[in-house]
ROTOR-91736 format. One record per residue (C-alpha): residue in one letter; x, y, z. Coordinates in steps of 0.02 Angstrom, whole numbers, plus 50000, padded with zeros to 5 digits. Layout:
N
  residuo     xx     yy     zz
        a      X      Y      Z
...
This chain:
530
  residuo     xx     yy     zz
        x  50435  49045  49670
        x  50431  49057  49878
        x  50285  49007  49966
        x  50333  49030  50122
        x  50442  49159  50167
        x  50373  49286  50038
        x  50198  49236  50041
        x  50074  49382  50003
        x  49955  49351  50123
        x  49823  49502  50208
        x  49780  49450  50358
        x  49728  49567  50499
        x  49768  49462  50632
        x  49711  49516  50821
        x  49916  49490  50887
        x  49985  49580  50742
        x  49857  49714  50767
        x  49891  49718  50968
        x  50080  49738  50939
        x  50063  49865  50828
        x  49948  49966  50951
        x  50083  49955  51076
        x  50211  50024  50989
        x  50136  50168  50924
        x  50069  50183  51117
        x  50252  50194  51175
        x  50322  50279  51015
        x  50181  50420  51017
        x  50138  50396  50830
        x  49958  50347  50759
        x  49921  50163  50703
        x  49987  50180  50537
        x  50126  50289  50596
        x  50165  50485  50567
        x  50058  50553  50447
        x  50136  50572  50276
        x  50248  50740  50257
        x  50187  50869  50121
        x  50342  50887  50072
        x  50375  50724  50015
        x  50414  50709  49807
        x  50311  50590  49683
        x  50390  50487  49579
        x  50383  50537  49376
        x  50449  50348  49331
        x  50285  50233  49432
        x  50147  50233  49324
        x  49973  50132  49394
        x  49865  50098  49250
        x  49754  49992  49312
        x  49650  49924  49485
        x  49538  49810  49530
        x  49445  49786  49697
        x  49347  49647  49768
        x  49216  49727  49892
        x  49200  49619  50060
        x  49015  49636  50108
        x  49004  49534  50279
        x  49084  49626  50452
        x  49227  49527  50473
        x  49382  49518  50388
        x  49434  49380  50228
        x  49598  49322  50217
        x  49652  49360  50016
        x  49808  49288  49951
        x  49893  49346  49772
        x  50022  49259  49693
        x  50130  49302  49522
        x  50106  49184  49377
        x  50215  49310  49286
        x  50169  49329  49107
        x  50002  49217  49147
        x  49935  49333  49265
        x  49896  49325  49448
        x  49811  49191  49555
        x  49715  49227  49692
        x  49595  49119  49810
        x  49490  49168  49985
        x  49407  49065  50123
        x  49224  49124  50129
        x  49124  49124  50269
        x  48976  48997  50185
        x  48973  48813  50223
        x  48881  48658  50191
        x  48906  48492  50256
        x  49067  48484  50175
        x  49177  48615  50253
        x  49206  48799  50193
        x  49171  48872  50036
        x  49348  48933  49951
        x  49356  49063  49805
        x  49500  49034  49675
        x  49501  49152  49518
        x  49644  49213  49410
        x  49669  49383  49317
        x  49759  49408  49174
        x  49894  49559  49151
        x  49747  49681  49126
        x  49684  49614  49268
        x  49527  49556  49197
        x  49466  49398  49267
        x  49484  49247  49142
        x  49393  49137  49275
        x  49309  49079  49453
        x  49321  48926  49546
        x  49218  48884  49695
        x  49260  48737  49806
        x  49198  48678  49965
        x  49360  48605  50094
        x  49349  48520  50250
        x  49319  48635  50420
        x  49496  48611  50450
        x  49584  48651  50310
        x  49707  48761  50288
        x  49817  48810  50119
        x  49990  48809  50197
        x  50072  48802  50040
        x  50055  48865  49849
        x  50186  48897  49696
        x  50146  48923  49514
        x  50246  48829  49369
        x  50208  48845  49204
        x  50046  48814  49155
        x  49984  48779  49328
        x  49931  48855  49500
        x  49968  48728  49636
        x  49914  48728  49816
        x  49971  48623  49963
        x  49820  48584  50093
        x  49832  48509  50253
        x  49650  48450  50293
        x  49654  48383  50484
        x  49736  48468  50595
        x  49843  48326  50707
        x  49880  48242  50558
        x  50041  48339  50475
        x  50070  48176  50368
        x  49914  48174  50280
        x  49923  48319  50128
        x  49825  48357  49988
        x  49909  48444  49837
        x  49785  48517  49705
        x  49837  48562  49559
        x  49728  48706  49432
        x  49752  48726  49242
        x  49791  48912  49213
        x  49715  48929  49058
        x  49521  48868  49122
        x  49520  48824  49320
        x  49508  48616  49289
        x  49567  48551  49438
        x  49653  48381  49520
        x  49687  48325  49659
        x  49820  48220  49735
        x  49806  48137  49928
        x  50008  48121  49988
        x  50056  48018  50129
        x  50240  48079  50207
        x  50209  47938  50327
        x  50286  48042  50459
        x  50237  48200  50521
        x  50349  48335  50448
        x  50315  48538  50508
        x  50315  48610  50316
        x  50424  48761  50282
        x  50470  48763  50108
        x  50339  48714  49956
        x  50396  48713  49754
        x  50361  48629  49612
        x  50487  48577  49465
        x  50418  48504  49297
        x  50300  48360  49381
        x  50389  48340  49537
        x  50322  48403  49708
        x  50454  48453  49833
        x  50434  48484  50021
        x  50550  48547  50149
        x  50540  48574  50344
        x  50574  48476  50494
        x  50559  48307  50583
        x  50628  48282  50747
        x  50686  48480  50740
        x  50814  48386  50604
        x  50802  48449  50428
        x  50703  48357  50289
        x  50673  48354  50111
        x  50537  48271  50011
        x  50506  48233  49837
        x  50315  48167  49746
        x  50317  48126  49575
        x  50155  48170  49520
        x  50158  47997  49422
        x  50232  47887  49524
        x  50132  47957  49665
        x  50267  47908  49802
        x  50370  47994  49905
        x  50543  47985  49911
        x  50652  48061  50049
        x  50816  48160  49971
        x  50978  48082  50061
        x  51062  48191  50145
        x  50986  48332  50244
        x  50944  48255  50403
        x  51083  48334  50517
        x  51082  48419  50678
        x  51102  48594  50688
        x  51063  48626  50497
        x  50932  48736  50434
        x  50855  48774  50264
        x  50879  48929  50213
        x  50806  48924  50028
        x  50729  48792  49916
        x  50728  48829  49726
        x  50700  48786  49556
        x  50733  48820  49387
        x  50600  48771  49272
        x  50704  48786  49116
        x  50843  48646  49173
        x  50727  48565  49289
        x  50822  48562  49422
        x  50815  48617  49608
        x  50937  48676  49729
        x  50920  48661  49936
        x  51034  48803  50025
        x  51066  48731  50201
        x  51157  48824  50363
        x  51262  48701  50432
        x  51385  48696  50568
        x  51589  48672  50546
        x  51686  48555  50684
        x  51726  48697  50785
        x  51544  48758  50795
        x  51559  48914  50671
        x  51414  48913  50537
        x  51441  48897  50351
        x  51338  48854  50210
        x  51286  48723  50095
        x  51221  48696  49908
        x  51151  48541  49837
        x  51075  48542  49655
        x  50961  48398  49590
        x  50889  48343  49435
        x  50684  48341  49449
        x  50709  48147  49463
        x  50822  48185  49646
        x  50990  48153  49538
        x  51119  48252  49654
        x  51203  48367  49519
        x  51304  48473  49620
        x  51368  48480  49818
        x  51452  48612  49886
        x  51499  48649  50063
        x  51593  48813  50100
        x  51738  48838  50162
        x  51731  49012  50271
        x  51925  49102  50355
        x  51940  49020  50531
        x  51898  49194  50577
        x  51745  49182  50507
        x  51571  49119  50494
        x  51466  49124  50365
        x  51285  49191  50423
        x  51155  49142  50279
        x  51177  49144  50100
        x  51071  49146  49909
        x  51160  49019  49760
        x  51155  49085  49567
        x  51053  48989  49466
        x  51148  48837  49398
        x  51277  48860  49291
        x  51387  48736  49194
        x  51554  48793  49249
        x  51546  48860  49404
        x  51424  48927  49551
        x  51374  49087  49634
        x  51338  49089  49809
        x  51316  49250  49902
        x  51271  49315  50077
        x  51326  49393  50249
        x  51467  49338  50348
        x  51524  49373  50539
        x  51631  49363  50654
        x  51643  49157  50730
        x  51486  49100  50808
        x  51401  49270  50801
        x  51241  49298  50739
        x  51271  49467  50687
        x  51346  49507  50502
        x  51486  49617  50473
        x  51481  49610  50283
        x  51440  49522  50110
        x  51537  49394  50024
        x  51528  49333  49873
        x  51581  49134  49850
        x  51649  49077  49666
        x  51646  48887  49650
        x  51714  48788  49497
        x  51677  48620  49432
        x  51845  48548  49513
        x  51775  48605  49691
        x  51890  48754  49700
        x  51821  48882  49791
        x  51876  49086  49793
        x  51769  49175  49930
        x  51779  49378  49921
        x  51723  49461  50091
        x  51672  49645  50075
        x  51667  49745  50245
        x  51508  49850  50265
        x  51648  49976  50296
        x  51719  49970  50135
        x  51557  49969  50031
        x  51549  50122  49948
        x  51336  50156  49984
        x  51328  50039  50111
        x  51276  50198  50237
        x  51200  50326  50106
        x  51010  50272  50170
        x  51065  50396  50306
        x  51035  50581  50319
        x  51199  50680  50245
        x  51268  50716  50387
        x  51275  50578  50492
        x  51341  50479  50322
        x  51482  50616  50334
        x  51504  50587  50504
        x  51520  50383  50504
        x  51632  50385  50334
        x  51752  50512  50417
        x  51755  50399  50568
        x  51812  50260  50447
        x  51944  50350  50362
        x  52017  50396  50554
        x  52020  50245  50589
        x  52110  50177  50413
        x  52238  50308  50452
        x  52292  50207  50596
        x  52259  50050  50538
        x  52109  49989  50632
        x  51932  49932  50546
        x  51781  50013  50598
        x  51669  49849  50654
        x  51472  49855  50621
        x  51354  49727  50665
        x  51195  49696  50561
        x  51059  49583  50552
        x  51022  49562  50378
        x  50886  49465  50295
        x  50947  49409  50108
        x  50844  49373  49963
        x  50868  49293  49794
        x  51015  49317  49679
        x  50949  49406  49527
        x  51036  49351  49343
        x  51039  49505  49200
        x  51155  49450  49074
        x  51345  49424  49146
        x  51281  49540  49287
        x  51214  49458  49470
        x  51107  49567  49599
        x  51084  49514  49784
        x  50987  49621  49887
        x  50931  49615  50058
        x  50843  49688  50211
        x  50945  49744  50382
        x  50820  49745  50522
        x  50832  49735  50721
        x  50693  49652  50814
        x  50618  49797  50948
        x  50567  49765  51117
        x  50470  49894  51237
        x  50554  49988  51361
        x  50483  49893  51496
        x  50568  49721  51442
        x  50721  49725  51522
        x  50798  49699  51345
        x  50884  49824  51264
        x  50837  49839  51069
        x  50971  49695  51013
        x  50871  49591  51140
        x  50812  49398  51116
        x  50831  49273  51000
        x  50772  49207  50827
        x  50783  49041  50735
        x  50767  49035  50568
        x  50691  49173  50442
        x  50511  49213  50511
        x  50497  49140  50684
        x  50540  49216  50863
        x  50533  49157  51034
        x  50371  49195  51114
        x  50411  49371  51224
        x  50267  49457  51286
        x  50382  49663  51287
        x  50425  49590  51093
        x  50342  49745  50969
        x  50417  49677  50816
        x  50557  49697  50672
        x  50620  49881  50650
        x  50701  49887  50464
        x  50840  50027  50428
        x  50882  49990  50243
        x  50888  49887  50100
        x  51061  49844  50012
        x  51109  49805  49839
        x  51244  49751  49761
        x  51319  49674  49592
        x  51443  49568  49526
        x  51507  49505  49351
        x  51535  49329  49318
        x  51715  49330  49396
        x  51657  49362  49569
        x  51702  49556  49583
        x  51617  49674  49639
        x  51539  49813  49532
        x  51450  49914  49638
        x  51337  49940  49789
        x  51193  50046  49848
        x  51057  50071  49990
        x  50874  50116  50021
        x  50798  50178  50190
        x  50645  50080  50230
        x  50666  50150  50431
        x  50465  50172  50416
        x  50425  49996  50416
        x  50410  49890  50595
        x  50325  49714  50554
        x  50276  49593  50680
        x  50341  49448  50564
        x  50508  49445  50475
        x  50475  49468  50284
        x  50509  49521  50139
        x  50460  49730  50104
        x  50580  49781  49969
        x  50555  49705  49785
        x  50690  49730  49655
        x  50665  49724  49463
        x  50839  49713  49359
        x  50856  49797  49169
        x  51029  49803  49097
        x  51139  49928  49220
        x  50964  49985  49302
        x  50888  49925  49467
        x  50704  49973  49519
        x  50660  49961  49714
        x  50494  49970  49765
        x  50396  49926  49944
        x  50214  49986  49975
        x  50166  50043  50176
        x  50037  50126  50252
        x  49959  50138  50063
        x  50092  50231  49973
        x  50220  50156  49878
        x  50414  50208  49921
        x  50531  50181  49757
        x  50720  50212  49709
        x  50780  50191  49548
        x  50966  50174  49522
        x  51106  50142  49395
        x  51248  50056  49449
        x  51303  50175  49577
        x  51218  50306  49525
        x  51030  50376  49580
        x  50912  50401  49429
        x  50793  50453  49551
        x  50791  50474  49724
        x  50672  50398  49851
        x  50475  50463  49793
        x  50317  50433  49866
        x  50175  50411  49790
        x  49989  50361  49868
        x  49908  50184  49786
        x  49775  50265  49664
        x  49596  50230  49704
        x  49456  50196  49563
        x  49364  50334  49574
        x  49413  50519  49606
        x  49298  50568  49734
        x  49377  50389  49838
        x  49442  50420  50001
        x  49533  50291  50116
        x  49484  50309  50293
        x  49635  50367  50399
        x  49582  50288  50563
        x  49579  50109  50481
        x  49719  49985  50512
        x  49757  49973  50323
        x  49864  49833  50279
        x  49938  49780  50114
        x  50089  49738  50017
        x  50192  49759  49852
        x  50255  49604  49748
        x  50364  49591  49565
        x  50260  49519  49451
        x  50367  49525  49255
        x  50487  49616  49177
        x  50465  49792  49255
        x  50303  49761  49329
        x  50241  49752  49502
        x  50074  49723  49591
        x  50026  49810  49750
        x  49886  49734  49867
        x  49782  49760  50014
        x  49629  49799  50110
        x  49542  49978  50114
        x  49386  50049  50191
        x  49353  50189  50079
        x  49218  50327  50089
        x  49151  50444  49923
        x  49015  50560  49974
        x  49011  50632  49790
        x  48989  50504  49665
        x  48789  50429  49656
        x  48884  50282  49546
        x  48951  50197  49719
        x  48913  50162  49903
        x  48964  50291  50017
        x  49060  50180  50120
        x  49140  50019  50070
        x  49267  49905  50110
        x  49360  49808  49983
        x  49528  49682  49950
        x  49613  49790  49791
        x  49758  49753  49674
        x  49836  49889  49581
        x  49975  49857  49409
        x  50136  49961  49451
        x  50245  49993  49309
        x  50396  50102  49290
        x  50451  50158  49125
């Protein structure tokens, strides 16, 4: 339940749209990239059975964000562009899995607000608003039934000013996390008490928050910090509440002196031990050289597994045959007289994915890409944290390569690993593209760009089916999106083996009399594979 980091926003903004100009300027492509090769196979497991579109009638763009409720359906809510002496009017509606609307909300918000936070829990849609803008103390949290839209509100005070990163909900207990003083916070509101309550413990220097979680079944959550050792390396922490801010469980990792220990995703909690997972590197650099996997008992002893990307077995087969070939034999050489072949990575890590006694992490290598007029080569700069860079005006954006996967029973070994090429993908922002879906030994990898959805299916180590193509299907057959648009979208899990893909489209039908000949609209398509 992110809010933050894998929020599903649309949003055409003018610097994302300028960057993206550039580098196709300097790369020679179009805006959306190379046009999509003939050659390029369908998938026979991706079914979309159904769409719906919401047509935007005035000539500027809406911001439209879409958020899983899982099995309850999706939520969704708009700033319009009508007013009244109360602020903006806001659109809120859910759909249910058919994606039929069960209901509409309107509601008028101050001129200033802004939703900078949302996460569903059972039940309930809830939304974090910050109404003035120079006051980042003074929140509003409303809250909407699922079942018919009745809403409440609740005013919270931090009485300092925190910059928000992190927004979840647990059973009836808000939780906050960001920053104050560029030192790490975390804040608790008991939707009862109404008062909030500082969790001991996090305010450190040098410490970042990677993840916040919960698990609404326990009702607990779980804070995954980056924290520096006494001789400056980086490792990572794990703290698990109870909903009432009970610390459960605290872990701190203990990395090789040789190593640091880059970013990391925890297991959900289990009685008898904990899962933590991630990239590690070499000291204090802030490149990866490979995954580990971290097995911590109740007694505090802690087993920590580090897998080179060398010795992964499909770590490189995103590549093209032959230069696999190539950097495998290189390896073997270099076995053969005992050296290690060394690669560096960025990689961005996602959630730890329970099936059974199985455990999936998956994540994202990337580089950020500068022009060639920076002075930088393409390893250039420097980011902090997960979705933020340092202002350079030659900085194009995040290049992705590939998206890695691998499993692991409940000892800690390794099963098996395997890799997607995503190298079509350059995002202004650092997010999330790939989405994962788990069934027994099967794993389903989806990500939509430039309006077709790319998707690998695999079986442990095996492929079930390659990587396939196949173009977002449009409501009516005569439907054609316009090419020279700046299209922009996304593609989310939703349940079980279900996604949802999302976006904006100006399409054009000169045949059908049923529809306008031109029209743009924000559309959600149901993704299945079977």
């Amino acid at each position: 339940m992110k809010c933050f980091d894998d929020v599903t926003i649309v949003n055409m903004r003018l610097k994302q749209l300028t960057v993206l100009l550039a580098f196709c300027c300097l790369t020679g492509t179009g805006v959306l990239g190379q046009d999509r090769k003939k050659d390029q196979k369908a998938s026979e497991l991706i079914e979309q059975p159904k769409r719906v579109e919401f047509e935007i009638k005035n000539s500027n763009y809406e911001d439209y964000v879409v958020y899983s409720c899982e099995e309850e359906g999706l939520s969704i809510y708009h700033q319009t562009e009508h007013k009244n002496k109360d602020g903006y009017l806001w659109e809120f509606f859910k759909l249910d899995t058919a994606l039929d609307m069960t209901w509409r909300r309107e509601l008028y918000l101050p001129f200033a607000s802004r939703i900078i936070g949302y996460d569903y829990s059972p039940g309930f849609m809830y939304y974090l608003i910050r109404e003035k803008q120079y006051k980042q103390e003074e929140l509003l949290v409303m809250r909407m039934d699922l079942e018919k839209g009745d809403t409440t509100k609740f005013n919270i005070n931090t009485v300092f000013p925190v910059n928000l990163t992190q927004f979840e909900v647990v059973g009836s207990t808000i939780l906050m996390g960001g920053y104050t003083n560029y030192r790490p916070v975390i804040i608790r509101y008991n939707l009862f008490d109404q008062r909030p309550q500082v969790v001991p413990g996090f305010y450190a220097d040098y410490a970042e928050i990677l993840r916040l979680e919960t698990d609404d079944r326990l009702r607990t959550f779980t804070v995954t910090m980056s924290e520096k050792t006494t001789d400056k390396r980086t490792t990572i922490s794990v703290r698990s509440f109870s909903e009432s801010g009970d610390m459960i469980r605290n872990i701190l990792l203990q990395p090789d002196e040789s190593k640091s220990l880059i970013n990391g995703a925890p297991a959900h909690l289990e009685m008898d031990r904990q899962f933590i997972a991630g990239t590690y590197g070499h000291k204090r650099s802030t490149y990866s050289r490979g995954l580990y996997i971290a097995t911590v008992g109740n007694d505090g002893q802690q087993k920590i597994d580090y897998y080179n990307y060398a010795d992964l077995e499909n770590f490189f087969s995103y590549m093209r045959a032959k230069r696999e070939q190539r950097i495998k034999e290189k390896i073997s050489r270099r076995k053969v007289q005992g050296k290690r072949v060394k690669f560096n990575y960025r990689l961005l890590v996602h959630d730890i994915i329970q099936d059974g006694d199985k455990y999936t992490l998956y994540g994202e290598a990337y580089y950020p890409r500068y022009s060639n007029y920076s002075g930088y080569d393409r390893f250039g700069g420097y980011t902090y944290g997960r979705s933020n860079t340092y202002f350079n005006p030659n900085f194009l954006g995040y290049k992705y390569t590939h998206a890695v996967v691998m499993t692991f029973d409940k000892s800690g070994t390794l099963l098996w690993d395997n890799s997607f090429e995503i190298n079509d993908v350059t995002s202004y922002d650092l997010q999330q593209f790939v989405h994962v879906s788990t069934s027994g030994d099967e794993v389903a990898l989806l990500y939509m760009f430039e309006n077709v959805i790319r998707s690998k299916i695999i079986k442990s180590d095996e492929i079930i089916e390659g990587k396939t193509f196949n173009d977002i299907e449009l409501t009516f057959e005569d439907d054609e999106v316009r090419v020279s648009d700046n299209e922009v979208g996304g593609l989310s899990v939703w349940y079980g083996k279900t996604f949802y893909t999302y976006g904006i489209q100006d399409i054009k039908n000169l045949k059908d009399n049923r529809v306008n000949l031109n029209r743009n609209v924000f559309f959600i398509n149901k993704v299945v594979y079977r």
